[in-house]
C-alpha positions, 0 to 999 in steps of 0.5 A: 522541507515542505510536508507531503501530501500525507503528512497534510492529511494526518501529521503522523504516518503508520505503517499497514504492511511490509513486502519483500517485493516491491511490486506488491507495495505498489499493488497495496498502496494502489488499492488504498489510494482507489479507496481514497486513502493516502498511502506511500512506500518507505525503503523501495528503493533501498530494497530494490538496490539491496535485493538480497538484504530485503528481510534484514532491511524490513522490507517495503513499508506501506504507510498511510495517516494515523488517523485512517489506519483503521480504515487502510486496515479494513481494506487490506482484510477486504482484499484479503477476504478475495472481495476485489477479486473479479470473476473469472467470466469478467469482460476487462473492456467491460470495466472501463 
């Protein structure tokens, strides 16, 4: 089996976050790959298929490279702290 992109960039893969919801796994792994830093989803589609079991199953797994797992992990307490939050008087056609 030929490796991923991610396991090319840093062999082993560490986990930054879990989500119940799927969507919100692709929200994140969206922001890290903006930010330049590889990033998949584990287990969305299982979660997807067994929605209810999602928390026993450990839901949706945000990993990236080891190696910029510190770095994933400045970008989440960024995001967290509202620092990509847009201002409420910010024109969407104005971004392009």
């Amino acid at each position: 089996m030929a490796p991923t992109s991610l396991q090319r960039d840093g062999g082993d893969l560490k986990t930054v976050a879990r989500f119940d919801d799927p969507t919100e796994a692709q929200l994140l792994q969206g922001l890290l790959q903006s930010e330049g830093i590889p990033a998949s989803l584990a287990d969305a589609h299982l979660v997807q298929a067994y929605r209810l079991l999602s928390s026993a199953l450990g839901g949706v797994r945000v990993q990236v490279p080891a190696h910029r797992f510190d770095e994933a992990m400045q970008v989440i307490a960024a995001f967290e702290a509202g620092d990509y939050a847009l201002d409420e008087d910010s024109d969407p056609e104005a971004l392009d």
